[in-house]
C-alpha positions in Angstrom: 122.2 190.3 -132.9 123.0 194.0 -134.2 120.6 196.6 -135.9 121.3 197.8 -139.0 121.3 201.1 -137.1 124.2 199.8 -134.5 126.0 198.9 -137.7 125.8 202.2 -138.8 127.1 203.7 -135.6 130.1 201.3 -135.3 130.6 202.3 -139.1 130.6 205.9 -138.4 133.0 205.8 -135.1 135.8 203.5 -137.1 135.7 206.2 -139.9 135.6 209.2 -137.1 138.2 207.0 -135.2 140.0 206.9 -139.0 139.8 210.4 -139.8 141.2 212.1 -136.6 144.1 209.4 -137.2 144.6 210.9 -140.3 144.7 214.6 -139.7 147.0 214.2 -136.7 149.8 212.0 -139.6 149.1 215.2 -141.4 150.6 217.5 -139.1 154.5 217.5 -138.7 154.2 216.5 -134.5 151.9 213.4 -135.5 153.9 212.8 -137.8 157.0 212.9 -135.3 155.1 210.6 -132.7 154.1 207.8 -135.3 157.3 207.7 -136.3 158.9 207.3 -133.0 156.2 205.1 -131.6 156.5 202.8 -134.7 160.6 202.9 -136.1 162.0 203.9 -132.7 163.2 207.1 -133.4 164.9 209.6 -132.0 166.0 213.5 -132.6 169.4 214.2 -131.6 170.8 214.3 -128.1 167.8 211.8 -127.3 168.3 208.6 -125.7 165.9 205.6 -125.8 165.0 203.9 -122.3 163.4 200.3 -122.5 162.2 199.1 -119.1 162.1 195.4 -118.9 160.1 192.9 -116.2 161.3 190.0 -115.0 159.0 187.7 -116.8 160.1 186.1 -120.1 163.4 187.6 -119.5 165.2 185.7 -122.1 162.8 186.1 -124.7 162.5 190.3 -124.2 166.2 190.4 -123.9 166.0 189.1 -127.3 163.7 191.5 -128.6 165.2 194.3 -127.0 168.3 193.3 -129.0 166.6 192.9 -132.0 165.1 196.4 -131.5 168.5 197.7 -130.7 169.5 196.2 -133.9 167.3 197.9 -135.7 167.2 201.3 -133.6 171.4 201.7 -134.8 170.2 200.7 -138.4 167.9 203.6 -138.5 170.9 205.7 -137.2 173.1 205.1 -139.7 170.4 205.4 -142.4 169.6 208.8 -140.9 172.8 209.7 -141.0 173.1 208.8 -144.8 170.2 210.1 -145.8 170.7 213.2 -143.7 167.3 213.0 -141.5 
């Protein structure tokens, strides 16, 4: 069973944990890395590699297509929207 005072450490690491999270969204390159860790993005004259295992072949191709879907999306809405 935990201490009260191992609660309190947990609690103060997940809101350490929190607050470095934060002030790296607040700066424009952890900004740029969320965003293209989480939508996929890409600057211009990028290119995205996915690397793919053998395993569950089928099922990844899928989601690679369904990422790929998604990826041209965001291209086109960039484009619009003039990111």
């Amino acid at each position: 069973m935990t201490t009260a005072h191992e609660k309190i450490l947990k609690t103060k690491e997940t809101k350490s944990a929190i607050e470095n999270r934060l002030r790296s969204l607040e700066s424009s390159h952890g900004l740029d890395l969320e965003a293209r860790g989480r939508f996929n993005l890409k600057k211009q004259g990028e290119e995205v590699v996915i690397f793919l295992d053998e395993e569950n072949t089928n099922q990844k191709n899928t989601s690679v297509f369904n990422t790929l879907k998604f990826a041209s999306i965001l291209k086109w809405l960039e484009k619009k929207l003039s990111f």
